[in-house]
ZAVEXKOL-897898 format. One record per atom (N, C-alpha, C): residue number from 1; residue in one letter; chain; atom name; x, y, z. Coordinates in Angstrom, 2 decimals, padded with zeros to 5 digits. Example, Ala and Ser with C-alpha at 12.3 -4.5 7.8 and 13.67 -1.06 7.14 Angstrom:
2
- 1_a_A_N_013.19_-005.69_007.80
- 1_a_A_CA_012.30_-004.50_007.80
- 1_a_A_C_013.20_-003.30_007.80
- 2_s_A_N_012.85_-002.25_007.08
- 2_s_A_CA_013.67_-001.06_007.14
- 2_s_A_C_012.90_000.03_007.87
***
This chain:
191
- 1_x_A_N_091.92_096.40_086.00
- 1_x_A_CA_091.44_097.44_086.90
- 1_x_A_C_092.53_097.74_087.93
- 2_x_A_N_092.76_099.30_088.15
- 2_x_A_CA_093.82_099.44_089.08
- 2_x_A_C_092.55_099.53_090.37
- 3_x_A_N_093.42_099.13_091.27
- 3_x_A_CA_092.81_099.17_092.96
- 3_x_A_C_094.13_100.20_093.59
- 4_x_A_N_093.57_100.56_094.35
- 4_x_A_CA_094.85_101.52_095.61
- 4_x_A_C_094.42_100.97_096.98
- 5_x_A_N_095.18_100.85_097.65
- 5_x_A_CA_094.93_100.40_099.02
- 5_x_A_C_095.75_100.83_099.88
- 6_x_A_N_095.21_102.08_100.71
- 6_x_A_CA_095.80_102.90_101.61
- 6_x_A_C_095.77_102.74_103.30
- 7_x_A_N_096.93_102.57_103.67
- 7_x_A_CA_096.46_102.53_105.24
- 7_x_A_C_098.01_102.54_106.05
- 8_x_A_N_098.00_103.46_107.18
- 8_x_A_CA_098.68_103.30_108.62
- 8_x_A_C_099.78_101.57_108.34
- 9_x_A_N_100.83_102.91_109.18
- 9_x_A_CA_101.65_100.95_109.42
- 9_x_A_C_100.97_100.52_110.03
- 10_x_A_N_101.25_099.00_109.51
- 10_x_A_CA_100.54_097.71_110.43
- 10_x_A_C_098.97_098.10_110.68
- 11_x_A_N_098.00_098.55_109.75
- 11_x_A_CA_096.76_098.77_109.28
- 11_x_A_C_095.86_097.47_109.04
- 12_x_A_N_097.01_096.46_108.31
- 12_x_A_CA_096.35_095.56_107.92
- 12_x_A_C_096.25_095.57_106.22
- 13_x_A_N_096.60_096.86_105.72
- 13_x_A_CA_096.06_096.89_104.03
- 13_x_A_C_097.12_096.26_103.40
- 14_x_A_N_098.20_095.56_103.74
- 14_x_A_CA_098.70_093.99_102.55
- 14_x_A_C_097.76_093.14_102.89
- 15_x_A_N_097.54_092.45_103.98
- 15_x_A_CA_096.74_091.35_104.14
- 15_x_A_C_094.93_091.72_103.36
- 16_x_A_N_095.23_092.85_103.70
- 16_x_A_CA_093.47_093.19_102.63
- 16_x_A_C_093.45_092.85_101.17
- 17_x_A_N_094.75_093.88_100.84
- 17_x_A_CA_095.05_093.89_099.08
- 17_x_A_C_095.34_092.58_098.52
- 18_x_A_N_095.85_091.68_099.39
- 18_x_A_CA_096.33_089.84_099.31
- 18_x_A_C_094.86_089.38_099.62
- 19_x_A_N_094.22_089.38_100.30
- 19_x_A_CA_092.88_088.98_100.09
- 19_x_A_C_091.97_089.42_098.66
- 20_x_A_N_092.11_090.82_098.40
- 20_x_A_CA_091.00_091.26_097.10
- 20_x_A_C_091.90_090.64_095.76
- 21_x_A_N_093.39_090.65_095.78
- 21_x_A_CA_093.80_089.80_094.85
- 21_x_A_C_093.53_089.00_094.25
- 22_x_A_N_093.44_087.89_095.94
- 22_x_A_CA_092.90_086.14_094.95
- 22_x_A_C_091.53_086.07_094.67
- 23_x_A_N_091.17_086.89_095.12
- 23_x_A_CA_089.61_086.83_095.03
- 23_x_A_C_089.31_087.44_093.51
- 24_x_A_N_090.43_088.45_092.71
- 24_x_A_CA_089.62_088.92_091.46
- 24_x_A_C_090.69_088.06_090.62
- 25_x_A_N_091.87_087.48_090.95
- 25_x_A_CA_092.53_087.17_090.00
- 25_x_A_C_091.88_085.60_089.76
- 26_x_A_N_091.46_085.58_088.06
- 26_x_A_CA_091.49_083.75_087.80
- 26_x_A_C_092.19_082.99_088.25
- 27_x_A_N_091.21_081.64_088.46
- 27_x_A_CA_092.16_080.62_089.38
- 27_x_A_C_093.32_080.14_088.34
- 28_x_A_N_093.08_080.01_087.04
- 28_x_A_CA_094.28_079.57_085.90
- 28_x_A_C_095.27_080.70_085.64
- 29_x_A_N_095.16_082.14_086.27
- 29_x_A_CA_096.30_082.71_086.02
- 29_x_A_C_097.03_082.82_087.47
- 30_x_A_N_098.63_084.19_087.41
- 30_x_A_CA_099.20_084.10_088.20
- 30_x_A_C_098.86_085.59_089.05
- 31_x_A_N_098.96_085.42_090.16
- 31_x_A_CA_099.65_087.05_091.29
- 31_x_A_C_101.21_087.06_090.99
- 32_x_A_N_101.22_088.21_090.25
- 32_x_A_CA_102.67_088.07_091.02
- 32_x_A_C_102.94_089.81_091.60
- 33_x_A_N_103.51_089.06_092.78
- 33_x_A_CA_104.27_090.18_094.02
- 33_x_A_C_105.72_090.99_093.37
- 34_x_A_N_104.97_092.10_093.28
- 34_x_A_CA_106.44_093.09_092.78
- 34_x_A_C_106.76_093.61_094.47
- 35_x_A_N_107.98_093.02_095.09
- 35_x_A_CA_108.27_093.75_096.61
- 35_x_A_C_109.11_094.73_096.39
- 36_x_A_N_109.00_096.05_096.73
- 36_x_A_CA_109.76_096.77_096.57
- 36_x_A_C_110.51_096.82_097.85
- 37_x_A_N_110.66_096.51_099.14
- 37_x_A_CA_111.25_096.26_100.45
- 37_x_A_C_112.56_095.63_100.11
- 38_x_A_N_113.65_095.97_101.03
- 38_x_A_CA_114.80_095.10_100.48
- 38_x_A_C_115.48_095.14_101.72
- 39_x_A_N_115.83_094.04_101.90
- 39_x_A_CA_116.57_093.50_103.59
- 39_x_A_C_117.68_094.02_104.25
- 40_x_A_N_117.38_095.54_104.71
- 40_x_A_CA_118.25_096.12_105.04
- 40_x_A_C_118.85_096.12_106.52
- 41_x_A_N_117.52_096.09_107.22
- 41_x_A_CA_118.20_095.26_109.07
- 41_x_A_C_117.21_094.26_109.48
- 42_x_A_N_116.98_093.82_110.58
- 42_x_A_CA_116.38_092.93_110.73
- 42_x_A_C_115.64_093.26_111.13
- 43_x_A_N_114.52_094.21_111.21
- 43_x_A_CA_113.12_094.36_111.12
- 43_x_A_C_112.70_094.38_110.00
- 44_x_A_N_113.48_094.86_108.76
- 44_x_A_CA_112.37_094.86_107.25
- 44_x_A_C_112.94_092.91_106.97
- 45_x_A_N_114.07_092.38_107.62
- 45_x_A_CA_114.01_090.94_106.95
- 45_x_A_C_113.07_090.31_107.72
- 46_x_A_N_112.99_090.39_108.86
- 46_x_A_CA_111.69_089.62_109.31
- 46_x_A_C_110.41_090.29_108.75
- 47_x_A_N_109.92_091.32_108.57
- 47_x_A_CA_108.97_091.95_107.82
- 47_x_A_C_108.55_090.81_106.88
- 48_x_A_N_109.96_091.06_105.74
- 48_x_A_CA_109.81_090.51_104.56
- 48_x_A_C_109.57_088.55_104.51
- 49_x_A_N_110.04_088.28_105.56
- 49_x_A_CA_109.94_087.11_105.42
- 49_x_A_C_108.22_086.75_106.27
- 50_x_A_N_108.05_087.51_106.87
- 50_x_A_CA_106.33_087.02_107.45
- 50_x_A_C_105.16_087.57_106.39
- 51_x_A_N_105.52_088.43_105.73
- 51_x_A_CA_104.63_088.34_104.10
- 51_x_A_C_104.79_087.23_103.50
- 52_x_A_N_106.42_087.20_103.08
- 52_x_A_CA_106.41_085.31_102.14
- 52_x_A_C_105.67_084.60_102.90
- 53_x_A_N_105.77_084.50_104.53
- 53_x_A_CA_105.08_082.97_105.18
- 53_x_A_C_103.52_082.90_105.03
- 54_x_A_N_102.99_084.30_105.18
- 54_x_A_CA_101.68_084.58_104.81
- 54_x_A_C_100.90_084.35_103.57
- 55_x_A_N_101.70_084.57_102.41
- 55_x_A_CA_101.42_084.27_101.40
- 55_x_A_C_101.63_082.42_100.69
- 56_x_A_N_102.08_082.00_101.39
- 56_x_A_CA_102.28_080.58_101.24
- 56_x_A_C_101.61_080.01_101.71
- 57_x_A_N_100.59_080.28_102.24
- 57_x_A_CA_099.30_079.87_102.81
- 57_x_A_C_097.95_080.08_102.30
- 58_x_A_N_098.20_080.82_101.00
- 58_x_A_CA_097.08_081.00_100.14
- 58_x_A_C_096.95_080.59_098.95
- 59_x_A_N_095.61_080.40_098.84
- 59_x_A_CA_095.44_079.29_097.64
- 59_x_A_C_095.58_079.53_096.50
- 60_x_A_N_096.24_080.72_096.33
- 60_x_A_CA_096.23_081.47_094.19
- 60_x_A_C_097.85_081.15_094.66
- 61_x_A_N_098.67_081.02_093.50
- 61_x_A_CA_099.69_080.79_093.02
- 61_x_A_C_100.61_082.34_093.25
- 62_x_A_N_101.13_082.60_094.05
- 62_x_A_CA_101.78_083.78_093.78
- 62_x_A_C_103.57_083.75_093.66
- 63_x_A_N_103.90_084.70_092.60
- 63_x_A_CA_105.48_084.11_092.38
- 63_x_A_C_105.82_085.68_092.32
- 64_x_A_N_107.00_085.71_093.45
- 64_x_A_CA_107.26_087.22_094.16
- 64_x_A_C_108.58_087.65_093.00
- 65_x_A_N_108.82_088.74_092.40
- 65_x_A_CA_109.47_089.64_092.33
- 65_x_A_C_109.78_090.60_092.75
- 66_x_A_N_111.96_090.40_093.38
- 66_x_A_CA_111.96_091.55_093.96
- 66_x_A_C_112.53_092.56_093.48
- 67_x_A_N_112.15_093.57_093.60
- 67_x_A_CA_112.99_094.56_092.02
- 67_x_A_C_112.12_096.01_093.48
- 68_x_A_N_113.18_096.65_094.03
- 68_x_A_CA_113.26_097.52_094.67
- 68_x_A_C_113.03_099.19_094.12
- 69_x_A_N_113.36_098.96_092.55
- 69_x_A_CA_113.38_100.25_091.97
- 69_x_A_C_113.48_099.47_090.42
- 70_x_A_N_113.57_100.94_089.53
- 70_x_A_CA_113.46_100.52_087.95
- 70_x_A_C_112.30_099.31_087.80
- 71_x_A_N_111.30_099.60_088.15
- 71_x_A_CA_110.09_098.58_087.72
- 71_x_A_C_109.94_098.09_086.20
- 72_x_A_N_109.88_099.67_085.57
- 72_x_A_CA_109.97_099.67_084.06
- 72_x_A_C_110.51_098.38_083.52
- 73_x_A_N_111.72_097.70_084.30
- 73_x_A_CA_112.48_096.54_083.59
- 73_x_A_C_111.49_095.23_083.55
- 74_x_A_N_110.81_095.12_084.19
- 74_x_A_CA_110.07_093.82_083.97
- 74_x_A_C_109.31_093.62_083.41
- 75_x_A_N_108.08_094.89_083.01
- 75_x_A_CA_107.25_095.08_081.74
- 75_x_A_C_107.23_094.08_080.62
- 76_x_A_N_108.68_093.68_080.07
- 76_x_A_CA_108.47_092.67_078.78
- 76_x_A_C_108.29_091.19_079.41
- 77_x_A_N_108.14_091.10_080.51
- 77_x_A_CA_108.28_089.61_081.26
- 77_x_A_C_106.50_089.29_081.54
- 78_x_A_N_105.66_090.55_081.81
- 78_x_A_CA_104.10_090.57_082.32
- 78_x_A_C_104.02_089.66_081.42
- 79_x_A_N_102.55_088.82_081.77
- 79_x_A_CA_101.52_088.59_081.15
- 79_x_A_C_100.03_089.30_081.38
- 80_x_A_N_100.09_089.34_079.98
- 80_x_A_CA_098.45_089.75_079.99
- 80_x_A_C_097.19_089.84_081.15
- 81_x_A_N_097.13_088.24_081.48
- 81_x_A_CA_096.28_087.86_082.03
- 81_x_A_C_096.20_087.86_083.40
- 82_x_A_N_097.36_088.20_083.99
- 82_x_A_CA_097.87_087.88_085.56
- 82_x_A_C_097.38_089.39_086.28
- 83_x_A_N_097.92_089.08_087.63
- 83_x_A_CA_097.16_090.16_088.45
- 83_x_A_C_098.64_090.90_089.03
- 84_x_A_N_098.84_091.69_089.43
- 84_x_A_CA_099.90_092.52_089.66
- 84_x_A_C_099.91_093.09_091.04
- 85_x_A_N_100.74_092.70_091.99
- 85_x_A_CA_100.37_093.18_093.35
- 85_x_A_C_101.79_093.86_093.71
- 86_x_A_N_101.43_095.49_093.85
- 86_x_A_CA_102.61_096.00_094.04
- 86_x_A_C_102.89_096.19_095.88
- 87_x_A_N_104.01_096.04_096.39
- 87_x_A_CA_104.01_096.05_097.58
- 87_x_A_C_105.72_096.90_098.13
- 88_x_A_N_105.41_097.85_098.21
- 88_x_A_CA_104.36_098.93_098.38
- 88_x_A_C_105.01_100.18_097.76
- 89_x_A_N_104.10_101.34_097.22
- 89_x_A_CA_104.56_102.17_096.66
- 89_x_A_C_104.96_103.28_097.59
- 90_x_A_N_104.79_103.51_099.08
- 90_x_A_CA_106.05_104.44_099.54
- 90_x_A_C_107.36_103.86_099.82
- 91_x_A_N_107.58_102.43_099.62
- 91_x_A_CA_108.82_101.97_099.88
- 91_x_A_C_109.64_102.16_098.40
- 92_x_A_N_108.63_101.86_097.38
- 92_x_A_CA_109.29_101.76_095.75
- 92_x_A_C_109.74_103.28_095.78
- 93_x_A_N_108.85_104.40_095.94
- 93_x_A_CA_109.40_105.86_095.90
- 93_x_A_C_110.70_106.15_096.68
- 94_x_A_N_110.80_105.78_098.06
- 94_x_A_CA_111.98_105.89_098.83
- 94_x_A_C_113.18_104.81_097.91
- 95_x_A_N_113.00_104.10_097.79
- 95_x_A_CA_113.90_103.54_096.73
- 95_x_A_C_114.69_104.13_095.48
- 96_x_A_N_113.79_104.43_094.83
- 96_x_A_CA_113.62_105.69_093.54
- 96_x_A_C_114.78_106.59_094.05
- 97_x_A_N_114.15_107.44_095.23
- 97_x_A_CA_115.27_108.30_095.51
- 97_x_A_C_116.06_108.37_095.98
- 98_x_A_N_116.13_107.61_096.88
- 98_x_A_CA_117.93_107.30_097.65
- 98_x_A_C_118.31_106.29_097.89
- 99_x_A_N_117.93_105.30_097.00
- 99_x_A_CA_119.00_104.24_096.62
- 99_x_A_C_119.55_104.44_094.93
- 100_x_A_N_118.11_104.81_094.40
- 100_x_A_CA_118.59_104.67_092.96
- 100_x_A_C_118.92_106.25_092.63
- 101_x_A_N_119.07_107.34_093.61
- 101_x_A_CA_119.93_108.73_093.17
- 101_x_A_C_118.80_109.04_092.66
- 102_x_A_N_117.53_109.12_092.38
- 102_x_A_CA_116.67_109.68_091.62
- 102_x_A_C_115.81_111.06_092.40
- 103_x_A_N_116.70_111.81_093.85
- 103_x_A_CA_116.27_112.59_094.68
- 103_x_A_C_115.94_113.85_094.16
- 104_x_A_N_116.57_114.17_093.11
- 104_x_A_CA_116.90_115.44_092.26
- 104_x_A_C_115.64_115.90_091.50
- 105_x_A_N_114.97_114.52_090.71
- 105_x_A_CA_113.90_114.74_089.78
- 105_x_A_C_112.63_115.26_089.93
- 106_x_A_N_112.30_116.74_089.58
- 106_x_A_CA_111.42_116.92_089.72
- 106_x_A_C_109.89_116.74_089.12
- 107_x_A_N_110.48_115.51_087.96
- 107_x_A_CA_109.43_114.79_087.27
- 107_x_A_C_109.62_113.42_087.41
- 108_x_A_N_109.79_112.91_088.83
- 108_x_A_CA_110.14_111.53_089.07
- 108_x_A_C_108.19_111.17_089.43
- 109_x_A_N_107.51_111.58_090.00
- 109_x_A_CA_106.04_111.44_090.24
- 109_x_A_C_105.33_110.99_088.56
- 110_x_A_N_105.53_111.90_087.90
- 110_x_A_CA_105.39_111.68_086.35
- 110_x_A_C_105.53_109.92_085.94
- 111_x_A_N_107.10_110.19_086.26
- 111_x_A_CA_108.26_109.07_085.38
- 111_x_A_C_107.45_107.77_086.07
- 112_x_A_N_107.29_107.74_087.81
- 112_x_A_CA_106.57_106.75_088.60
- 112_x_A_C_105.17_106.21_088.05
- 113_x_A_N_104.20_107.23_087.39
- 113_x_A_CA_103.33_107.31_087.46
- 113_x_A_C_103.32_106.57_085.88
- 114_x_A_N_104.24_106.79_084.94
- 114_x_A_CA_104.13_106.22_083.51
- 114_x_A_C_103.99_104.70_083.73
- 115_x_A_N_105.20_104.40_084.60
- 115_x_A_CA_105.68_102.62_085.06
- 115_x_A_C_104.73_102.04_085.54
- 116_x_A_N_103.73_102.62_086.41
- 116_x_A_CA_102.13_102.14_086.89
- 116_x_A_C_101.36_102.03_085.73
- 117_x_A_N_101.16_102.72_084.61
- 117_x_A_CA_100.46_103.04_083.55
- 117_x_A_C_100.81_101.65_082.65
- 118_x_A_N_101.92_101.75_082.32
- 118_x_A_CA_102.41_100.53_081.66
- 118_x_A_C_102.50_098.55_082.42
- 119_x_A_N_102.39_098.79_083.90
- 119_x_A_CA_102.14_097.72_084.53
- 119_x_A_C_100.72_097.30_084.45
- 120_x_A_N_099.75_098.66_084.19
- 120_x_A_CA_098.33_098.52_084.55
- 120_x_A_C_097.79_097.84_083.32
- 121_x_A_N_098.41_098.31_081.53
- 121_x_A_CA_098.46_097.64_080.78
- 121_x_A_C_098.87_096.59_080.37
- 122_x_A_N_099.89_096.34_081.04
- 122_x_A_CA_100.13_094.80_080.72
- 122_x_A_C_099.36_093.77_081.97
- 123_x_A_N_098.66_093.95_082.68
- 123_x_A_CA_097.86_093.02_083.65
- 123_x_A_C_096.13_093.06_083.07
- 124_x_A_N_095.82_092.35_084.33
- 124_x_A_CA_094.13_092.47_083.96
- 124_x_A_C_094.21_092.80_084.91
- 125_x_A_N_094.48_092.74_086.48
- 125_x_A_CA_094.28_093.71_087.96
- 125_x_A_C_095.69_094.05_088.37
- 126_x_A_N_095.97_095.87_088.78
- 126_x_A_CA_097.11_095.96_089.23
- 126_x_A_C_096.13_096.46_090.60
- 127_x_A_N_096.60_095.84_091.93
- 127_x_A_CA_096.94_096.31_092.91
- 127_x_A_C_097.76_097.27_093.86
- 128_x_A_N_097.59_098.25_094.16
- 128_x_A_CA_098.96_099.02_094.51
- 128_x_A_C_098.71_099.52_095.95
- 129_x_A_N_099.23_099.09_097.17
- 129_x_A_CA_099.46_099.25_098.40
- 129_x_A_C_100.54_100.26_098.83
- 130_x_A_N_099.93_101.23_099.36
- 130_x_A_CA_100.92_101.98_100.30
- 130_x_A_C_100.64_102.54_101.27
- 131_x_A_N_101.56_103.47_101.77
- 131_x_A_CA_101.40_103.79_103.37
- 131_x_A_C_100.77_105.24_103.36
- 132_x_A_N_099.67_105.41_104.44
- 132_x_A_CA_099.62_106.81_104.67
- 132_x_A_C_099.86_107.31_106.14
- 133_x_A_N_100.73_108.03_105.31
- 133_x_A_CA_101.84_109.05_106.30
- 133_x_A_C_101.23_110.76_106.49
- 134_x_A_N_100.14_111.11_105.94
- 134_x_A_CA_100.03_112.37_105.79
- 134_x_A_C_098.98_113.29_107.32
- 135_x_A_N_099.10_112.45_108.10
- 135_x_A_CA_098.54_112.58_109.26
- 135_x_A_C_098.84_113.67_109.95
- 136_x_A_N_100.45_113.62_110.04
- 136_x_A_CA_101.87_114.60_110.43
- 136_x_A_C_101.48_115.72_109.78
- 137_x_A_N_102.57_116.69_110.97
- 137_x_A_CA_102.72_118.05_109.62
- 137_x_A_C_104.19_117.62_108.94
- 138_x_A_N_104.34_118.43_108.02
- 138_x_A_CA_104.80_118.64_106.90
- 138_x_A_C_106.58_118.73_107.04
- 139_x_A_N_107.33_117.53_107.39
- 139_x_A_CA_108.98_117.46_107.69
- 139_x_A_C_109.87_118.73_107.06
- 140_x_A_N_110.47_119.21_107.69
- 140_x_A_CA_111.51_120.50_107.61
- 140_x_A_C_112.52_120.13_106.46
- 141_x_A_N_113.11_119.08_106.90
- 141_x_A_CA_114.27_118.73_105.78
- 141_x_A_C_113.84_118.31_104.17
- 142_x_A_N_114.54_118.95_103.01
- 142_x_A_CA_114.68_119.21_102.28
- 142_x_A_C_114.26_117.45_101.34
- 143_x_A_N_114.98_116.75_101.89
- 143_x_A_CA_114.57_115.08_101.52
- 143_x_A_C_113.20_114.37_101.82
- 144_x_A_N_113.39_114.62_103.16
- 144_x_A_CA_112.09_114.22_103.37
- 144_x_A_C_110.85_115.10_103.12
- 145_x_A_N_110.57_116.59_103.04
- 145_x_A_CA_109.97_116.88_102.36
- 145_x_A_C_109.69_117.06_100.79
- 146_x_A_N_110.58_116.93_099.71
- 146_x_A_CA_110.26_116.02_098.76
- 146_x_A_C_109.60_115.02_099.06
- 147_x_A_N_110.05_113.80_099.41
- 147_x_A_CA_109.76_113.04_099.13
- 147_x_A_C_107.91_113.23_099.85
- 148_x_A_N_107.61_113.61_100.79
- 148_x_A_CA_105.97_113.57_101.29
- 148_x_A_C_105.54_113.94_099.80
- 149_x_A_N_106.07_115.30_099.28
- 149_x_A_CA_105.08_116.51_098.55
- 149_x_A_C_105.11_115.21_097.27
- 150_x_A_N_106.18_113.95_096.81
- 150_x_A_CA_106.25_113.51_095.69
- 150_x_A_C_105.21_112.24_095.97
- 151_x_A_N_105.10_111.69_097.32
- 151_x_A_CA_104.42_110.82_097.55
- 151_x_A_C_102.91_111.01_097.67
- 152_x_A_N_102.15_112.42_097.96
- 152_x_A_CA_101.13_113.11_098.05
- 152_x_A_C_100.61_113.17_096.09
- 153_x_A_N_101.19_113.82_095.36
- 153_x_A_CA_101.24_113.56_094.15
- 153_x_A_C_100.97_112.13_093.67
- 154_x_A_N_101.41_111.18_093.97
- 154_x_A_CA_101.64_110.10_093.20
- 154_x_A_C_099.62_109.03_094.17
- 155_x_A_N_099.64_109.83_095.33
- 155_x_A_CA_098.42_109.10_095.90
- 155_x_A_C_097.47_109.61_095.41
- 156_x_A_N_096.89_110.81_094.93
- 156_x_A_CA_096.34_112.04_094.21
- 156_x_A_C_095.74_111.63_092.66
- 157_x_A_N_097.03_110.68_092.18
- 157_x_A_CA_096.68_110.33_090.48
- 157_x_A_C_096.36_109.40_090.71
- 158_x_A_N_097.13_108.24_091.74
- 158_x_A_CA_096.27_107.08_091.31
- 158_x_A_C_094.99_107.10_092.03
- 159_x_A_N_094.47_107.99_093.24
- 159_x_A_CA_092.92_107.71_093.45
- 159_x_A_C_092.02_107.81_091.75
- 160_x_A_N_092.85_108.95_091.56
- 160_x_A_CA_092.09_109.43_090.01
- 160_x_A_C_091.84_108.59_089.08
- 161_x_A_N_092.61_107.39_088.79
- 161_x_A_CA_092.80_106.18_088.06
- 161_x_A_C_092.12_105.15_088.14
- 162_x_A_N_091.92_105.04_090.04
- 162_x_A_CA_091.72_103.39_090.24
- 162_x_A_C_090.27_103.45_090.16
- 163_x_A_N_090.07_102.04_089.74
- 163_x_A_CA_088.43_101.71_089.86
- 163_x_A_C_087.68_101.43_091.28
- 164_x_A_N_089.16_101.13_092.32
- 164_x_A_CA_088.62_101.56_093.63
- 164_x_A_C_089.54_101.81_094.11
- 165_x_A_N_089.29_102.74_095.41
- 165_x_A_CA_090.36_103.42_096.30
- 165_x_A_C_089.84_103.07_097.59
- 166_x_A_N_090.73_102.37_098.39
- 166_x_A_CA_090.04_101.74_099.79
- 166_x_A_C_091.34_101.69_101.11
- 167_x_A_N_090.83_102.75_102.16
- 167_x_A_CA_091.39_103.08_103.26
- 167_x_A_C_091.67_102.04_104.25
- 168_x_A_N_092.67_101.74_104.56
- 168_x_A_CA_092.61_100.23_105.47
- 168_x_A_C_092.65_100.83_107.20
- 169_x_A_N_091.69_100.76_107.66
- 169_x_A_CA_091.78_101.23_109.49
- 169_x_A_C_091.71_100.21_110.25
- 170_x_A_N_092.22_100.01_111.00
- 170_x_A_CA_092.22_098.68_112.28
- 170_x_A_C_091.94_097.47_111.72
- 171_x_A_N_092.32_097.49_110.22
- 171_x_A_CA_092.12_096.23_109.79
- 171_x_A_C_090.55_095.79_108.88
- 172_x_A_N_089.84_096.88_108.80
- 172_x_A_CA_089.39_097.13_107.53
- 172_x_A_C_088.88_097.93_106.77
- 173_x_A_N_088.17_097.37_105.51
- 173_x_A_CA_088.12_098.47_104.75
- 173_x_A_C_086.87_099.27_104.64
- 174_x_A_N_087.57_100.83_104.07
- 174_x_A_CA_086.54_101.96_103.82
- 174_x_A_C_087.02_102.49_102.58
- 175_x_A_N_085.55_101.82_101.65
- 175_x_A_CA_085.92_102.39_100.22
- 175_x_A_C_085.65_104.89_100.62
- 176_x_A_N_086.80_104.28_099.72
- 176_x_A_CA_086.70_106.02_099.02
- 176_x_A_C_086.29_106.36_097.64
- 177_x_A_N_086.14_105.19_097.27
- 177_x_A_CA_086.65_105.68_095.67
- 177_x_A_C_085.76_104.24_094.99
- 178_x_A_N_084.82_104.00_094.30
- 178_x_A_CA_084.28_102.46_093.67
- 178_x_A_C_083.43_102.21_094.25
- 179_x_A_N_082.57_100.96_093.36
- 179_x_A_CA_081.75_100.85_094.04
- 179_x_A_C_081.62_099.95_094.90
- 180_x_A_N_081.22_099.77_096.29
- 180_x_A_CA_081.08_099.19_097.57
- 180_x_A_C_081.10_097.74_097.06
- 181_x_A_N_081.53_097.06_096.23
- 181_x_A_CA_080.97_095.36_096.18
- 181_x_A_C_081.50_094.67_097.11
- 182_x_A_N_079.80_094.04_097.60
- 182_x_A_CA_080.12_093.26_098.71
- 182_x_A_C_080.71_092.33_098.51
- 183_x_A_N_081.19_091.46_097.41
- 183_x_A_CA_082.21_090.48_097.91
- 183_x_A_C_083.38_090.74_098.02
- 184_x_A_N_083.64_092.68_097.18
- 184_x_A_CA_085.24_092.78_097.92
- 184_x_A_C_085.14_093.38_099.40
- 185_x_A_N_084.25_093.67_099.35
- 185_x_A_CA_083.90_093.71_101.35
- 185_x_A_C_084.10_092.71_101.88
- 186_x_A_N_083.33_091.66_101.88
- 186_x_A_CA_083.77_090.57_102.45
- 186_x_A_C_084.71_090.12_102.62
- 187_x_A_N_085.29_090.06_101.48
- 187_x_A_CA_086.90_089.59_101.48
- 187_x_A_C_088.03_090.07_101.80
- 188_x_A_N_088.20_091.64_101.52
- 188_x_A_CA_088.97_092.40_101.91
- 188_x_A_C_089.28_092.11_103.66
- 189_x_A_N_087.63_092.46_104.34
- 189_x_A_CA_087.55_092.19_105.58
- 189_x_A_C_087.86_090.84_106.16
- 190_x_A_N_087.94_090.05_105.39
- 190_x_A_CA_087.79_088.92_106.14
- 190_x_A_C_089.27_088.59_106.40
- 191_x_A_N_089.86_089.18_107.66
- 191_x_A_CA_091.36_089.17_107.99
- 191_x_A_C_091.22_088.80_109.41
***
């Protein structure tokens, strides 16, 4: 089952989506963390390193992969049975396009959207966390507006997809999308 988990920086929706994780993934299989973040000054390395510390404190097994872009490559490595926690898909898109040159494509939302498709098949839960930015009006420059109009697209299909879609505000959640189960209420919330 794909999940989406949308919310404001510092919302709280990793620590939610890391909560509904261990809670659906079997205790005999694995989480594993696809980070798309990559340690560029020292606010995303401390970022990145108070997720690892966070996550080392929880009781499911999670073994982080960091692969910033080209997701597609790890596909033959999934297992079946494991749970898939992507973190996060407006950082993987900004990646996509201006680290990995992929700014140009006007079927990069598509191409993004196949690599989710194929992650979602090779797991039993993909998780997918990202940011919402759409609060703003609509950025002037040519980059950054791509990238909103490609990131608007890509939030659009997967509500369409997931078996739940859940808004993270002040730290918790409001389904949009699935049905309300209270123990992913509980858990989600319980941050």
């Amino acid at each position: 089952m794909l999940i989406f988990v949308c919310g404001g920086v510092r919302s709280g929706k990793t620590l939610v989506g890391e909560n509904i994780a261990e809670h659906i993934t079997n205790p005999e299989h694995d989480i594993l963390y696809l980070a798309a973040g990559m340690p560029v000054d020292s606010e995303m390395i401390e970022r990145i390193e108070r997720h690892k510390h966070s996550r080392s404190h929880k009781l499911k097994t999670w073994k982080t992969i960091e692969k910033p872009y080209n997701l597609h490559e790890i596909i033959p490595s999934l297992k079946q049975e494991d749970t898939i926690f992507l973190d996060c898909l407006t950082t993987w898109l900004g990646n996509e396009m201006y680290v990995n040159g992929r700014d140009k494509e006007l079927d990069l939302p598509f191409n993004l959207l196949n690599d989710i498709s194929e992650l979602q098949q090779n797991s039993t839960h993909l998780v997918i966390i990202s940011n919402d930015i759409f609060m703003e009006a609509l950025p002037q420059d040519p980059f950054t507006y791509r990238y909103t109009n490609h990131l608007g697209k890509l939030h659009q299909e997967l509500v369409k997809e997931a078996g739940a879609a859940i808004s993270v505000e002040f730290g918790k959640m409001v389904f949009r999308k699935g049905e309300h189960d209270e123990r992913l209420n509980r858990v989600g919330n319980d941050i």
